[in-house]
C-alpha positions in Angstrom: -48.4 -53.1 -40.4 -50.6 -56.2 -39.7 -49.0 -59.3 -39.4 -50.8 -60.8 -42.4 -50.4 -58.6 -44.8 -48.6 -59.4 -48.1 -46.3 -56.1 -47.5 -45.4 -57.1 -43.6 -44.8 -61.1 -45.1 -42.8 -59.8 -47.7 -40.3 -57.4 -46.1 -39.6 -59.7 -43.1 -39.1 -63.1 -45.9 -36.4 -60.0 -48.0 -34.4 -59.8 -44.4 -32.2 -62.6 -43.7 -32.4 -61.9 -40.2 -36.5 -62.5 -39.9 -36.9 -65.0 -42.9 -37.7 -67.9 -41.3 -40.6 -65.3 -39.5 -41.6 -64.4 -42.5 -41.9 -67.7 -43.9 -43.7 -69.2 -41.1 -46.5 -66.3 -41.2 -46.9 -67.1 -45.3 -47.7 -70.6 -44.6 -49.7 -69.7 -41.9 -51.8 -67.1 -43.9 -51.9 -69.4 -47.1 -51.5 -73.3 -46.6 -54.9 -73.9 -46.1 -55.9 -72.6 -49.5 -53.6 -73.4 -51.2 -53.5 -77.6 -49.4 -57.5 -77.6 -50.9 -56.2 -76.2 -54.5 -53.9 -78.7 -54.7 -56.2 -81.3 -53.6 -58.9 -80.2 -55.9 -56.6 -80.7 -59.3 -54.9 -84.1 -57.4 -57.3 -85.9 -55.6 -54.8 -87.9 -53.8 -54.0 -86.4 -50.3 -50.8 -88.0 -50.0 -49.8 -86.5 -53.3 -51.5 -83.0 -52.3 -49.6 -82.9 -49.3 -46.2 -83.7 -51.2 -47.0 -80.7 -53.8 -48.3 -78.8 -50.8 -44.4 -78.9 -49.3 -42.7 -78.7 -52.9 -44.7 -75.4 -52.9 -43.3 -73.6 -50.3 -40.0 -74.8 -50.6 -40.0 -73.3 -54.5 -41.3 -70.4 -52.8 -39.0 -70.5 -49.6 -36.1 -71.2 -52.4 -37.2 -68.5 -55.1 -38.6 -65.7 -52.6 -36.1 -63.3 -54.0 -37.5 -63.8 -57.1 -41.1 -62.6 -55.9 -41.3 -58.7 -56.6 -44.7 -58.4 -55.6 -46.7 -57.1 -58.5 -48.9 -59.9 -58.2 -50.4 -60.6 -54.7 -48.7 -63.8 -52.7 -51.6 -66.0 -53.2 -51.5 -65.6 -57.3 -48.0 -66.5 -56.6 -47.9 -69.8 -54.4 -51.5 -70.6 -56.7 -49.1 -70.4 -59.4 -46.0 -72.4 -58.1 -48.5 -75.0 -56.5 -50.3 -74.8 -60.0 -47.0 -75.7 -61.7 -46.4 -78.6 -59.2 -49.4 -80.0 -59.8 -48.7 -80.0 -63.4 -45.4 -81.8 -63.0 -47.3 -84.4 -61.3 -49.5 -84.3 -64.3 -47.0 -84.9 -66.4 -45.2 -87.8 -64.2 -48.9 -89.9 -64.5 -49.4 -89.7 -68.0 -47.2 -92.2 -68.9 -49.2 -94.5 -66.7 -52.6 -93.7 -67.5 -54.3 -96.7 -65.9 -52.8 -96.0 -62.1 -54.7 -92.7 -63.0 -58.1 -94.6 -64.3 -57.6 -96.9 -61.4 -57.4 -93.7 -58.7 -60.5 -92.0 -60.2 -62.2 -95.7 -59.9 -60.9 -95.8 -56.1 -62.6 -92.4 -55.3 -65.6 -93.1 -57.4 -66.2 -96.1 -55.1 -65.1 -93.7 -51.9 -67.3 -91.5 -52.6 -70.3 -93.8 -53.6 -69.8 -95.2 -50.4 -71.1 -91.9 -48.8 -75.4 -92.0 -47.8 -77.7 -92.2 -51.5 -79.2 -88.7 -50.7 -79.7 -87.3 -54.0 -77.8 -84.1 -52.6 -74.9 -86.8 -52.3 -75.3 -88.4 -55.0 -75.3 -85.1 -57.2 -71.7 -84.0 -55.6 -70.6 -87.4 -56.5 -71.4 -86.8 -60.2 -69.9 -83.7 -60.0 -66.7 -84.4 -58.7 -66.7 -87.1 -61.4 -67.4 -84.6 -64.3 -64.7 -82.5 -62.9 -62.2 -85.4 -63.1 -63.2 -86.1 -66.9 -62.0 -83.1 -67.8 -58.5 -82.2 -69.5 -55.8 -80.5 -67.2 -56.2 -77.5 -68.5 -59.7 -77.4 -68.5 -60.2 -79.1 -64.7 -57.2 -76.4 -63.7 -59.3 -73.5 -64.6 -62.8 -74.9 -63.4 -61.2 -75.2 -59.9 -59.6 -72.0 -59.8 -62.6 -70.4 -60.7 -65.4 -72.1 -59.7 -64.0 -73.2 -55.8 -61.4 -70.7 -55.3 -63.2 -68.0 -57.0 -60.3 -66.1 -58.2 -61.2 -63.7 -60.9 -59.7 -64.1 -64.9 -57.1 -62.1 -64.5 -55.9 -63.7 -61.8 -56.1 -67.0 -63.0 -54.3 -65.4 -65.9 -51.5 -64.6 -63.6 -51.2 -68.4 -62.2 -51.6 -70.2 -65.4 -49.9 -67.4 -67.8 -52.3 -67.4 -70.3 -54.5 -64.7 -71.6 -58.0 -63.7 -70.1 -59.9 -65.2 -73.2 -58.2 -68.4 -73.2 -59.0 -68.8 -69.6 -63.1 -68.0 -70.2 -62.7 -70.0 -73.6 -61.7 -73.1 -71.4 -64.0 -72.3 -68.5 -67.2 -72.4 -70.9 -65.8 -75.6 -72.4 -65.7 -77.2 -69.3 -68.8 -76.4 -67.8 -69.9 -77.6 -70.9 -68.5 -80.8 -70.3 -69.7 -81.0 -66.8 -73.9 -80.0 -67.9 -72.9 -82.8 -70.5 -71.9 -85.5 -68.2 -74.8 -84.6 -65.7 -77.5 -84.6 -68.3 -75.9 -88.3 -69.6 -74.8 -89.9 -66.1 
């Protein structure tokens, strides 16, 4: 069995004997997609690095829990996912630390050369960050990590026509704030 495989990761994570192994070869495999997930919905990659860890402790903490009918990624997308939420959840009640981060990266990325390429991205990334959570959750997963409906349907737990429902809506929003910014 090949050391990357989901089976391989699982079976040696399910021995107490070869955990840590096992754990070691899943962050290996994964943290780097799921680090740019995280970052995506965040921003912040102080706070993407704090979900980043929460992640795999849940998972390190909850492994026994995993009974692989999903693959690993859809899993720690989904943990991560949830994290990110929390963090969500934690800001709302100060909004204007949030309006003042997207200002901060606005001006970050502004700073970058006035190519038109650049300045399009920069647009971009600020339509993205206009949307709702749910809607800039789903954009990401599908439009950067290119996971398919259903499994998008696995991380976020909602059904397949939600999920293309929300999508359209936001690359609705996005045409919108391209055509008007």
């Amino acid at each position: 069995m090949s050391e990357t495989t989901d089976g391989y990761i699982l079976s040696l994570i399910h021995e107490q004997a070869t955990r840590e192994k096992g754990f070691t070869l899943l962050m290996d495999a994964h943290k780097e997609r799921i680090y740019w997930h995280i970052r995506r919905l965040v921003v912040s990659h102080e706070d993407a690095e704090d979900i980043l860890q929460e992640t795999f402790i849940n998972a390190y903490r909850y492994a026994g829990s995993f009974n692989g009918q999903s693959r690993i990624y859809t899993w720690l997308y989904r943990i991560a996912t949830n994290e990110c939420i929390k963090l969500f959840r934690r800001n709302k009640k100060s909004r204007e630390k949030t309006g003042e981060l997207r200002g901060k990266l606005v001006e970050e990325m502004a700073g970058y050369d006035s190519e038109s390429n650049e300045n399009i991205l920069i647009r971009f990334q600020q339509a993205i960050l206009q949307l709702p959570e749910r809607q800039r959750i789903v954009f990401n997963l599908r439009y950067y990590d290119d996971l398919d409906y259903e499994e998008i349907s696995e991380v976020l737990d909602t059904s397949v026509n939600a999920l293309k429902t929300n999508y359209h809506y936001a690359s609705e929003k996005i045409k919108e704030y391209l055509i008007n910014h």
